[in-house]
SERO-4910 file (N, C-alpha, C, O; in steps of 0.05 Angstrom, whole numbers):
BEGIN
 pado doro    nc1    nc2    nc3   cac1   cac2   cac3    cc1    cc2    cc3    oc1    oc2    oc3
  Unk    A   -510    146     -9   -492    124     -3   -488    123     27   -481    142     41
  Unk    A   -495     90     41   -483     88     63   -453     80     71   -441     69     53
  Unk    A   -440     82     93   -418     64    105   -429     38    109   -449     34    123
  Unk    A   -419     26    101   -424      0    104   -397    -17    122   -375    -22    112
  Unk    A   -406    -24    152   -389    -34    171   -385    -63    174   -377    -75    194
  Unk    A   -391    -72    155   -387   -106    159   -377   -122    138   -376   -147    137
  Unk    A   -367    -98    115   -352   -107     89   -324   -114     82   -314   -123     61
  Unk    A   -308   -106    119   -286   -106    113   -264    -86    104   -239    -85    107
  Unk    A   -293    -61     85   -272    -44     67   -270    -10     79   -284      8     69
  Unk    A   -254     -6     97   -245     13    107   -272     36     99   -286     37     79
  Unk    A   -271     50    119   -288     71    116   -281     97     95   -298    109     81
  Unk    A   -251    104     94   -241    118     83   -239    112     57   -241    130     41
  Unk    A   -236     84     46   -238     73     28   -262     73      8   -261     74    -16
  Unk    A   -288     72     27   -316     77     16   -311    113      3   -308    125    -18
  Unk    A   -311    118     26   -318    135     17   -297    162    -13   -303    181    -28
  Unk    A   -281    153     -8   -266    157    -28   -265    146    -56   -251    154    -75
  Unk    A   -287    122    -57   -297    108    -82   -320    133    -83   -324    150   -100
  Unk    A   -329    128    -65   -358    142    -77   -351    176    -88   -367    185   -104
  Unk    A   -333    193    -82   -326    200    -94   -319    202   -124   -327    218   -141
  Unk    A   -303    185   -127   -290    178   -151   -320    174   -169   -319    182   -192
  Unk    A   -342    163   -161   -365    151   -176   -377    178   -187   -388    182   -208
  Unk    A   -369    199   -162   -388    227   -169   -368    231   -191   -376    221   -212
  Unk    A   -345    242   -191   -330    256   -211   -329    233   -236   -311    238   -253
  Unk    A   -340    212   -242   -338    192   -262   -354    200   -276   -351    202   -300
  Unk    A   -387    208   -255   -418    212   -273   -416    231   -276   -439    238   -281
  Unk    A   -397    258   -276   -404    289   -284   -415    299   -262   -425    321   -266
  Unk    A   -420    288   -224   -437    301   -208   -417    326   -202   -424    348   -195
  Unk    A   -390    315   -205   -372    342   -199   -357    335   -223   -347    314   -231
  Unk    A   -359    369   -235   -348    374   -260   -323    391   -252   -322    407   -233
  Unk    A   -303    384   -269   -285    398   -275   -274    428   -269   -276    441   -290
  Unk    A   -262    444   -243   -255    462   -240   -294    475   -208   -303    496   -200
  Unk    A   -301    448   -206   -314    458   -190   -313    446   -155   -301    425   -148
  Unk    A   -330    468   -133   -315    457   -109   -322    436    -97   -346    434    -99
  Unk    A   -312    414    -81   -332    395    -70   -332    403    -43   -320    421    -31
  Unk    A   -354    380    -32   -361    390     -3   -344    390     11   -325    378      3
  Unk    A   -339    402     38   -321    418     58   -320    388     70   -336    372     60
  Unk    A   -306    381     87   -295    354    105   -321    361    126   -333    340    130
  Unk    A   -330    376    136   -356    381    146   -379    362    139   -392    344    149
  Unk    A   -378    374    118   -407    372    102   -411    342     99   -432    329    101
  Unk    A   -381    331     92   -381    298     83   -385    279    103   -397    258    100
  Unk    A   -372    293    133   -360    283    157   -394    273    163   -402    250    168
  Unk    A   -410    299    160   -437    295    173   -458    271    147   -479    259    150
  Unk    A   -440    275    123   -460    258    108   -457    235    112   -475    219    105
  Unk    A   -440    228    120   -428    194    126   -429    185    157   -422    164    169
  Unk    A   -438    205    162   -435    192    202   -403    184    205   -397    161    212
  Unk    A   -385    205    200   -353    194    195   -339    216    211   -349    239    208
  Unk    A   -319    213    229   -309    249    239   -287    248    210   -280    229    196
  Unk    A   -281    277    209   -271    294    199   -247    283    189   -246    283    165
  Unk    A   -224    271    203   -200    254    198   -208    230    176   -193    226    157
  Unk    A   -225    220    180   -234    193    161   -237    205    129   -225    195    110
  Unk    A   -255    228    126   -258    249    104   -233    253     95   -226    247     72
  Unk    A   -212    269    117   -191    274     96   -170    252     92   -152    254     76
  Unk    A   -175    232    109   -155    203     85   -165    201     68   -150    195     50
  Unk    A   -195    204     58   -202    198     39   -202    214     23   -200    202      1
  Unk    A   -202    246     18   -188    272     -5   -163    263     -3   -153    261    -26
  Unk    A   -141    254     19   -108    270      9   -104    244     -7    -83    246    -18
  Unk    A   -112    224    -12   -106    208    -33   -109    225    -55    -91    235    -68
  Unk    A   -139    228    -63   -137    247    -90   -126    271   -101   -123    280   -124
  Unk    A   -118    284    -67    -96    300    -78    -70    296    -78    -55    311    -92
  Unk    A    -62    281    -67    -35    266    -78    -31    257   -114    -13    257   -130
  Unk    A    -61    250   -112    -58    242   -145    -70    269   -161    -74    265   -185
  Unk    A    -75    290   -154    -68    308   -165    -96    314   -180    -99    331   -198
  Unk    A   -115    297   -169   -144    298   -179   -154    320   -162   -169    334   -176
  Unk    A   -151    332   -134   -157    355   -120   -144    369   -118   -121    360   -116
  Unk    A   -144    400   -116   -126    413    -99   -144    431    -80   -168    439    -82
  Unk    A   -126    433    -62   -143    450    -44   -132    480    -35   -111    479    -23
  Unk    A   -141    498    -38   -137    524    -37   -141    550    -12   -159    567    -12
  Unk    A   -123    548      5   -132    559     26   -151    578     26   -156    592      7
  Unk    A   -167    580     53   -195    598     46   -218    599     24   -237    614     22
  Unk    A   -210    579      7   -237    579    -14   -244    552    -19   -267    545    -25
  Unk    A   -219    530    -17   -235    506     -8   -216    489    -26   -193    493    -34
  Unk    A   -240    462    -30   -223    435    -52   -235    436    -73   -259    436    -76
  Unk    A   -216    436    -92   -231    443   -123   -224    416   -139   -205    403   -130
  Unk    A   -237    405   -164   -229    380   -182   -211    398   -203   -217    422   -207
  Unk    A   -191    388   -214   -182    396   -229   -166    373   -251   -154    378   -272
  Unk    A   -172    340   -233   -168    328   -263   -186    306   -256   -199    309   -236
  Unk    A   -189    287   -268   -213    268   -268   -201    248   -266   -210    233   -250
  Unk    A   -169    236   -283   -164    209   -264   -133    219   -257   -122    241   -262
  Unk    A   -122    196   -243    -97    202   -233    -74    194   -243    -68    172   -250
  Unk    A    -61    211   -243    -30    203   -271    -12    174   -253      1    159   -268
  Unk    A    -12    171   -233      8    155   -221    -17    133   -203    -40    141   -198
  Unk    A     -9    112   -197     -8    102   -170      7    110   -153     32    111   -154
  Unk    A    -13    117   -130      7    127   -103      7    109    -93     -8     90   -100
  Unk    A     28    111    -68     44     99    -50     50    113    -28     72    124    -26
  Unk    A     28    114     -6     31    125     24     46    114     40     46     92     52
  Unk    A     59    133     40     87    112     67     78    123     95     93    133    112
  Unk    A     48    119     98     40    124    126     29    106    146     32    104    170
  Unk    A     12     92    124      2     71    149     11     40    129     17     39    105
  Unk    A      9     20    147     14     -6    129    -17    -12    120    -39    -12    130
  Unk    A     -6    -17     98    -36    -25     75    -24    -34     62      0    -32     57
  Unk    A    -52    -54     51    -44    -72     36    -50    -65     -3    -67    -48    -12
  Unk    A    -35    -79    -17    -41    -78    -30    -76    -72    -52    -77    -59    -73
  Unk    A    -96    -85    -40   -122    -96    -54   -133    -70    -37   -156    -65    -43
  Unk    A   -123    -54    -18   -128    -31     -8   -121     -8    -24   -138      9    -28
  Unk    A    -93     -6    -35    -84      9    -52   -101     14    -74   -111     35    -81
  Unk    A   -103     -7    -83   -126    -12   -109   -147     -2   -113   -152      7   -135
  Unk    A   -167     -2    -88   -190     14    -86   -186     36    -89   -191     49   -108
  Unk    A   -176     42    -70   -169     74    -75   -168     81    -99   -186     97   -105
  Unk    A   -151     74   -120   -146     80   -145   -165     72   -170   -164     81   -193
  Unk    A   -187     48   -156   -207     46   -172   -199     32   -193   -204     37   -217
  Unk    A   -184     12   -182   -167     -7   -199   -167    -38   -188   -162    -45   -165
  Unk    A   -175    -60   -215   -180    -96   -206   -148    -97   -192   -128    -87   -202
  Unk    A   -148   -114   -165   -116   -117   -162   -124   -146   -169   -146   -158   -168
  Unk    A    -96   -154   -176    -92   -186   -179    -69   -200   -175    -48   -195   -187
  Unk    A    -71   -221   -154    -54   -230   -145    -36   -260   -160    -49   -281   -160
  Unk    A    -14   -260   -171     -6   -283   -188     13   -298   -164     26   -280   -153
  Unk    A     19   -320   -154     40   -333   -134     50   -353   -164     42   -370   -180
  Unk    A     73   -338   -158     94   -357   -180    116   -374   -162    135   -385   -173
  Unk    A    112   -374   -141    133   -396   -127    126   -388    -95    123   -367    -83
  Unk    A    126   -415    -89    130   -420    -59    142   -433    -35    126   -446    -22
  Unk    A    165   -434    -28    187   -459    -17    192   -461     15    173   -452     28
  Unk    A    207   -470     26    214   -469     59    239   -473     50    240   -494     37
  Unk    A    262   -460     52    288   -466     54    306   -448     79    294   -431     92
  Unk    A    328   -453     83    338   -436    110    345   -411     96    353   -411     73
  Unk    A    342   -386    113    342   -354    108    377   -361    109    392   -377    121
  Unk    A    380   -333     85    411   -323     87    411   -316    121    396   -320    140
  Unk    A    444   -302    116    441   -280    141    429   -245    135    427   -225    150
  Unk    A    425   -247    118    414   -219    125    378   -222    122    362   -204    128
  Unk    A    371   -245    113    344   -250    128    335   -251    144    314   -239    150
  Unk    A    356   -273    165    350   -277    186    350   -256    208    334   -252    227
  Unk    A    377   -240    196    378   -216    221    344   -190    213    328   -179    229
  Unk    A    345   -190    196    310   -185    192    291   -191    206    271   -177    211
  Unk    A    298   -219    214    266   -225    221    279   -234    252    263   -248    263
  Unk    A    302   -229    269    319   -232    286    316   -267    290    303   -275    309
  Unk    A    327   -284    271    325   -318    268    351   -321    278    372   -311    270
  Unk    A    345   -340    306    381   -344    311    379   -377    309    390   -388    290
  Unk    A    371   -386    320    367   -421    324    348   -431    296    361   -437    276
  Unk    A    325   -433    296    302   -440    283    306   -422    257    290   -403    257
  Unk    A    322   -421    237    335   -407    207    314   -414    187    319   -406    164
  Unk    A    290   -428    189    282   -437    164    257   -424    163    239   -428    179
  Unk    A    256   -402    131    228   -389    124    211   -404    110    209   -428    107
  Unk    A    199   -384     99    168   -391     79    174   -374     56    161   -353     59
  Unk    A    193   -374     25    194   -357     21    168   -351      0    157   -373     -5
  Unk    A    155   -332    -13    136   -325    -38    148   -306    -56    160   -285    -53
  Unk    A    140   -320    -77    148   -294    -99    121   -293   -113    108   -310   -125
  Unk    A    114   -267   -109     90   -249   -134     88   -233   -139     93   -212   -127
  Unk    A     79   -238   -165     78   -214   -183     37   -196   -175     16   -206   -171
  Unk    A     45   -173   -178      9   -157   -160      4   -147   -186     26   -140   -197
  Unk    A    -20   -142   -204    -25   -130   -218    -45   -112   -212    -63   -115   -195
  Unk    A    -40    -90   -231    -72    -69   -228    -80    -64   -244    -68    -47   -258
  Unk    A   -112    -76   -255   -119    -83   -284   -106    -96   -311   -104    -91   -335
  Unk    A    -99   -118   -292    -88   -145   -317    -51   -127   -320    -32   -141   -329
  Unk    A    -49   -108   -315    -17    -93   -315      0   -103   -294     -4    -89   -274
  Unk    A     17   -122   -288     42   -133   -275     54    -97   -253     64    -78   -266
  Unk    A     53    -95   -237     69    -67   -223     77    -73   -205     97    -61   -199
  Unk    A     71    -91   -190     97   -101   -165    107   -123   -161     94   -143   -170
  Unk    A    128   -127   -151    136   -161   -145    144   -160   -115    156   -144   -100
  Unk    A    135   -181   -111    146   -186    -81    158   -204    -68    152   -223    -83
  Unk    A    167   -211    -57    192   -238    -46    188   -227    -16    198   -208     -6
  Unk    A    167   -246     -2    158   -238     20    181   -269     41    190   -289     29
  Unk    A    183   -265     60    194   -277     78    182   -284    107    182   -268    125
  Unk    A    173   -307    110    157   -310    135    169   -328    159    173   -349    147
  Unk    A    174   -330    178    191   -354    191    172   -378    200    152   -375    214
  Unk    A    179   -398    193    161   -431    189    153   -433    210    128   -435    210
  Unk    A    163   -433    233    162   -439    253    133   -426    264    117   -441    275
  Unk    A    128   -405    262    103   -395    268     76   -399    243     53   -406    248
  Unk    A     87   -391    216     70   -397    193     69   -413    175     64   -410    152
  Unk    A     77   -445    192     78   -464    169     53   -475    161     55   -491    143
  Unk    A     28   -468    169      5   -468    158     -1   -460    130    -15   -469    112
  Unk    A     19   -433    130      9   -421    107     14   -439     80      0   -440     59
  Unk    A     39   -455     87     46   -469     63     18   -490     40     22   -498     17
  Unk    A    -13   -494     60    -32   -506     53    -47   -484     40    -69   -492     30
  Unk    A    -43   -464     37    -68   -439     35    -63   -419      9    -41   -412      0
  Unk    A    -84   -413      4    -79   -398    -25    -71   -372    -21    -80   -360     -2
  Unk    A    -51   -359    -38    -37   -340    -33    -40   -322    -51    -27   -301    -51
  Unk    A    -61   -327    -71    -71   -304    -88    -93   -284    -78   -109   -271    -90
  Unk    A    -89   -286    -62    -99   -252    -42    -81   -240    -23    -59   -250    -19
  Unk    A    -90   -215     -6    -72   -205      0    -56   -218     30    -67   -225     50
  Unk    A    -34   -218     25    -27   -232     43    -28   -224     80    -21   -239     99
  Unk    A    -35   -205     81    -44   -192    111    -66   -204    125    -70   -212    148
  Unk    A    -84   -204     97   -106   -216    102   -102   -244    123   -112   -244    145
  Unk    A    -93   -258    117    -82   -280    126    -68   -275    148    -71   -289    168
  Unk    A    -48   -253    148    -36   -261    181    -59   -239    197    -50   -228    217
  Unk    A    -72   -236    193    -93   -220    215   -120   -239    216   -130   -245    238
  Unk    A   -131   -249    188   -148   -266    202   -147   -296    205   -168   -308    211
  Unk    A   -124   -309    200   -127   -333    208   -103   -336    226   -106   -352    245
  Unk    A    -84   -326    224    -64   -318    256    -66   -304    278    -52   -307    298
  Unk    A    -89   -285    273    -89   -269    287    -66   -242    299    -65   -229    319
  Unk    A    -56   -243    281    -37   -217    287    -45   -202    276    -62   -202    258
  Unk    A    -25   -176    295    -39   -145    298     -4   -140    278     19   -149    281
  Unk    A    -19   -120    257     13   -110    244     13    -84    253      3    -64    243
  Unk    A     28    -86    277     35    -52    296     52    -37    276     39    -19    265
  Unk    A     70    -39    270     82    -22    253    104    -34    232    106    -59    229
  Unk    A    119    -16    219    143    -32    195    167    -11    195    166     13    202
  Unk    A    186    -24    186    207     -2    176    212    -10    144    208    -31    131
  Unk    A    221     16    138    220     11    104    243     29     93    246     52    100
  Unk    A    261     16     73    282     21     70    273     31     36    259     15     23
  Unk    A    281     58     20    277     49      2    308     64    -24    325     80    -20
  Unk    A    303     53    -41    329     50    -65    315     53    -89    291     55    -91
  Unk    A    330     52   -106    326     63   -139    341     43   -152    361     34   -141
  Unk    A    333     35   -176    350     12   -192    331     11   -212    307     16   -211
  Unk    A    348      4   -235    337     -2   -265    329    -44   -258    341    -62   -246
  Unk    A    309    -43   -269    292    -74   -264    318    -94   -279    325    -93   -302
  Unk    A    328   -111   -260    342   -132   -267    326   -153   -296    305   -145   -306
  Unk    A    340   -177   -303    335   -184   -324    313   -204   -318    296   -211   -335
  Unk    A    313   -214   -290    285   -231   -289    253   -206   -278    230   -213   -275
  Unk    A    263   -182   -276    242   -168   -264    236   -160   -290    211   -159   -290
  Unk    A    243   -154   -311    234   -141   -331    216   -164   -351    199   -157   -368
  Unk    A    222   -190   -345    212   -209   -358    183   -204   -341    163   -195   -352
  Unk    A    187   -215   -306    161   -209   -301    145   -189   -299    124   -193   -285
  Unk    A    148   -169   -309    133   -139   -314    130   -143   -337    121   -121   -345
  Unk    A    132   -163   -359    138   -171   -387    139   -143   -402    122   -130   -415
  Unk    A    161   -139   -396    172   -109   -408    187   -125   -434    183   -148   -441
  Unk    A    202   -108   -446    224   -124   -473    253   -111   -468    273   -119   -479
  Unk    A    252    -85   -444    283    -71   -444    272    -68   -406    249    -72   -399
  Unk    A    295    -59   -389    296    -50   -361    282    -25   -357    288    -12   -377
  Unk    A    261     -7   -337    252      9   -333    259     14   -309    256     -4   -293
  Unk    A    270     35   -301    272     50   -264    255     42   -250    234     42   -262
  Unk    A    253     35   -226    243     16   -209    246     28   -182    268     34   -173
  Unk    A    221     34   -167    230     38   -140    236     12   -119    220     -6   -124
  Unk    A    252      6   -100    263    -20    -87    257    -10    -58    267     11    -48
  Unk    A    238    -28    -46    232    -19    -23    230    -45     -8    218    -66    -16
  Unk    A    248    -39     19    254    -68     32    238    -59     62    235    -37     73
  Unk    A    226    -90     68    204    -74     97    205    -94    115    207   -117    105
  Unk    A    204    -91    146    201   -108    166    179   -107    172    167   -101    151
  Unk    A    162   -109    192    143   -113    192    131   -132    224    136   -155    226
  Unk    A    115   -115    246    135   -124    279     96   -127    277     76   -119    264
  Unk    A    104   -144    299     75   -146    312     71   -121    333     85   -102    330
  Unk    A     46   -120    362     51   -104    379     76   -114    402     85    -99    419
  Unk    A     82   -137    400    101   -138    420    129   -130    396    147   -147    398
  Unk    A    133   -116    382    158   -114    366    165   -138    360    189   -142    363
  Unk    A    151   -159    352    168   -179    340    170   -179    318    147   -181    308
  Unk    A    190   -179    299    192   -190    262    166   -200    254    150   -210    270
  Unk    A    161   -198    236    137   -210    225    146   -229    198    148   -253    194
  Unk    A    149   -208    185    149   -207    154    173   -188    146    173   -164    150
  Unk    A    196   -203    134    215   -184    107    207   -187     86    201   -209     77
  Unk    A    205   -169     75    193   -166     49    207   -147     26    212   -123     29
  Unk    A    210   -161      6    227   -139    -21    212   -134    -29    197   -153    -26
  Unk    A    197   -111    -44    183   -109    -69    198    -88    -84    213    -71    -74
  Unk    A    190    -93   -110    200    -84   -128    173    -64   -144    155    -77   -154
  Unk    A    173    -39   -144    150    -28   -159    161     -8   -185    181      6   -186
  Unk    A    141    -13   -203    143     -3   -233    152     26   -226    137     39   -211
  Unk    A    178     42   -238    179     74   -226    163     88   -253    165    112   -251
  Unk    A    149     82   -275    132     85   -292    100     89   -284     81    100   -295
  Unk    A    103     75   -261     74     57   -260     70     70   -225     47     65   -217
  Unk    A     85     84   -204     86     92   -180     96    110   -173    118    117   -183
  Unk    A     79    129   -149     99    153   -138     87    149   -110     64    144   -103
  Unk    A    114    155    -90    113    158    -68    104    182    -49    110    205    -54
  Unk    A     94    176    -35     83    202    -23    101    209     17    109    188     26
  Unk    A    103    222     26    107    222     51     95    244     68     93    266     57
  Unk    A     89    241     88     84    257    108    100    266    133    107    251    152
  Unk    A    105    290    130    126    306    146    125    321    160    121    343    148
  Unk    A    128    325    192    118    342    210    138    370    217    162    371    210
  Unk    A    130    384    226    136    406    217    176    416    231    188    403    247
  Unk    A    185    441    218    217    444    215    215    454    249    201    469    262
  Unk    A    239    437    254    249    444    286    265    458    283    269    457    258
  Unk    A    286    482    295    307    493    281    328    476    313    321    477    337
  Unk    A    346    467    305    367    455    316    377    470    336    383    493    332
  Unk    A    382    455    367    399    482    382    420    474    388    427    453    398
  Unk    A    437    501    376    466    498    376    482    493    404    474    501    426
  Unk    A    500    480    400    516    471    424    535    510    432    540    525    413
  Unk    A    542    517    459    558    536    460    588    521    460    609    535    462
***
């Protein structure tokens, strides 16, 4: 297998499928080791960092573990959860791959009306108040798992209102806006699925729900995007990355 650089689909991404393809056909069986971040780094013309975004997904999902001094071993073949890396912004149909899963995008509504106030202070709207709002539902393999109520300000993306919104929506502000998504803040909460979320998850009773609210800045820090989503707590687990314990210095 090559990297293939003109597909669009992340390097880490490849190669973390092609993985998944080996442990699918029996090339790595059950309780045995795979190659060292070395070995892969040099099979892919990839450094070393690209390799391990592409294992700590699977060990997040609990398909690797890795064992100091003797290496990365398989120990399950698929993954009990969809993860959720709260490290870099990705998109959805990114998520997906990884997990080796169809994503599918449904747009059940799309309007321009003026932002509350706690929209606006979101996306910092003081004069010009009127968004783009979307509501969709994301599936992974025909299964309903997130909703989203994304928020865009008109004034810069009233284009979008002509354009199809059943893909990922990044897609769109990077290649037909041209923005860079520098970074996000992300707020997140717990709640049992209200009575229209459970309809669109077409559940029949409420399930625990992770609620994660996000801004979303260009490189000059400007607002981008507020965004709610709502993800299945059945159907998702969160992951974080944490740098290491400072010990606090006491005041005399």
């Amino acid at each position: 297998m090559f990297i293939q650089y003109d597909n669009g689909i992340p390097k880490y991404v490849q190669i973390n499928k092609w993985l998944r393809g080996m442990i699918d056909r029996g090339k790595i069986k059950h309780g045995e080791k795979i190659p060292t971040e070395e070995e892969l780094a040099e099979k892919f013309g990839v450094n070393r960092m690209t390799v391990r975004k592409a294992l700590d997904a699977l060990v997040a999902e609990k398909m690797l573990v890795r064992i100091r001094g003797r290496g990365t071993f398989l120990i399950s073949k698929r993954p009990r959860e969809l993860i959720y890396h709260l490290k870099n912004i990705t998109s959805f149909n990114d998520d997906m791959k990884i997990h080796d899963a169809t994503p599918d995008y449904r747009t059940l509504k799309v309007k321009v009306f003026d932002g509350d106030d706690r929209v606006c202070e979101m996306l910092n709207l003081k004069n010009d108040i009127k968004i783009i709002f979307s509501l969709r539902v994301l599936c992974a393999n025909n299964a309903p798992v997130l909703i989203e109520k994304s928020h865009l300000p008109y004034s810069g993306f009233h284009e979008i209102m002509g354009m199809d919104l059943n893909i990922t929506l990044y897609s769109l502000l990077t290649d037909k806006f041209n923005i860079h998504l520098h970074h996000a803040t992300q707020t997140i909460t717990s709640a049992l699925s209200n009575e229209d979320e459970t309809k669109l998850f077409k559940l029949s009773s409420p399930i625990p729900c992770i609620n994660m609210e996000t801004v979303i800045y260009d490189d000059n820090n400007i607002p981008i995007e507020a965004l709610f989503a709502c993800y299945r707590g059945d159907k998702y687990k969160f992951t974080f990355n944490s740098g290491e314990y400072v010990k606090p210095v006491h005041e005399k």
